[in-house]
N, C-alpha and C positions, 0 to 999 in steps of 0.2 A: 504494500500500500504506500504510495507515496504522500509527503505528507501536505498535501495541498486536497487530497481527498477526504469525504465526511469523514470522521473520525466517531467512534459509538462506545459508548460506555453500557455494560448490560449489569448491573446490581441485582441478584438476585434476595429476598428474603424468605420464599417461599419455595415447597420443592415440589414442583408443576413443570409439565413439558413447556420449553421455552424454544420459541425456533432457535438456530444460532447466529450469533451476533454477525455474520456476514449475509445472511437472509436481512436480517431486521436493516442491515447498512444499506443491501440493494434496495427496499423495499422506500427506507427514509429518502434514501437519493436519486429514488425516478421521482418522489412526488416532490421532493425540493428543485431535483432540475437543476439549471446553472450558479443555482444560491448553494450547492452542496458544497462545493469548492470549499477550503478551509476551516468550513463549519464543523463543529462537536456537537453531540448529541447524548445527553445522559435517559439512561432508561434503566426503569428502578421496577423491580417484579414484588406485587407486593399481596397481602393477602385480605378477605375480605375484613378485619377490622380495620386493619390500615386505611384499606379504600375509603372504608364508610367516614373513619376521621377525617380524612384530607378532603371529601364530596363535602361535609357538612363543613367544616373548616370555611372551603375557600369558595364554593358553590350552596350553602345553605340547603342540601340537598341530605338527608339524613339516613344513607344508605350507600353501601358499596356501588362502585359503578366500572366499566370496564378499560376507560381511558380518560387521563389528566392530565391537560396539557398544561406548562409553565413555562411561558419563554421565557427569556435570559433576559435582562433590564440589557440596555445597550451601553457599551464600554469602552472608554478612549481607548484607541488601541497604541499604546504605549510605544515611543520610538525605540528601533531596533527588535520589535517583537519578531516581524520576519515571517518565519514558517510558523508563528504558535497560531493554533485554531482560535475562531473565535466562537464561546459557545452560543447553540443557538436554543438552549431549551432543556427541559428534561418531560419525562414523557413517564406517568405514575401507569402501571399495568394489571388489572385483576386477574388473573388467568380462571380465576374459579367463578369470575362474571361472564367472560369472553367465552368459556365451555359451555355454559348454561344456554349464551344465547346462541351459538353455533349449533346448538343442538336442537334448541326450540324454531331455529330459520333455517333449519335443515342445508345448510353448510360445514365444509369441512374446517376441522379446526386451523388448520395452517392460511386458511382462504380468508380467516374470519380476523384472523393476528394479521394478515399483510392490509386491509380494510382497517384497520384500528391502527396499525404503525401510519400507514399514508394516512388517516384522518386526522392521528394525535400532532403528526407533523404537519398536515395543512394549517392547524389551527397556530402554532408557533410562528407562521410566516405569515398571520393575520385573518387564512378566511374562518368565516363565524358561519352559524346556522342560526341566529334569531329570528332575522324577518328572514320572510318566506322568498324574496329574491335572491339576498346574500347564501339560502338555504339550499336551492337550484342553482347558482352558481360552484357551491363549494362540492353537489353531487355531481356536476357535470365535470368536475375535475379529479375529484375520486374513480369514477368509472373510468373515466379514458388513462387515466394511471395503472386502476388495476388492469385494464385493457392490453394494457404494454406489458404489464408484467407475468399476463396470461390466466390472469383469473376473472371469473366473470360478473356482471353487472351484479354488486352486492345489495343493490337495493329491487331487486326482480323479485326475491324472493321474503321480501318481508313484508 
């Protein structure tokens, strides 16, 4: 890997199939596109009390949930940095939310984790799903991601 390419951090806390951290890099860096370049990426595997703290925490939402995005505040990039990445987020992961619903929307588990990596990481480079246009824009870029990356329209099946 050279080091101008995304860079990924995989934390696990919990012991759950996790893809591996070179899936999870391809997966972050078709949906970041030309912004992967130098970017880091931390991803933290967590279990569902975790989740449910950090959802009510930081989304008032009082229940495990299957991805949490945190982008990184923006950072002088200090002279002489050079080759060091700049982070771009960290990305919080339920796997024991992410099975439940992969199961209930009758996909597979690996199809359901590359869906939730590109979504955790659209939401770090800004797109949202509140209003309902901002909502079709960020699915119309989800799909043609996962598109590329050879899994199919994740939202067909829900």
């Amino acid at each position: 890997m050279n080091t101008r390419d995304l860079q990924v951090e995989v934390m696990r806390r919990v012991r759950a199939w996790v893809p591996s951290r070179t899936e999870i890099r391809s997966w972050a860096r078709a949906a970041l596109g030309r912004r992967a370049a130098g970017r880091e990426l931390a991803v933290r595997i967590v279990g569902p009390a975790e989740s449910r703290r950090l959802n009510a925490r930081y989304r008032g939402h009082n229940r495990p949930t299957n991805v949490l995005s945190f982008p990184a505040p923006p950072l002088p990039v200090p002279r002489g940095a050079g080759d060091a990445p700049v982070p771009l987020g960290d990305l919080v992961i339920c796997p024991d939310v992410l099975r439940a619903e992969a199961r209930e929307q009758g996909k597979s588990l690996r199809a359901h984790w590359a869906h939730l990596i590109v979504h955790g990481v659209l939401h770090l480079i800004g797109y949202d799903h509140v209003r309902a246009e901002d909502a079709s824009r960020m699915e119309r870029r989800e799909i043609a991601v996962l598109r590329r990356l050879g899994f199919a329209n994740p939202y067909r099946s829900v």
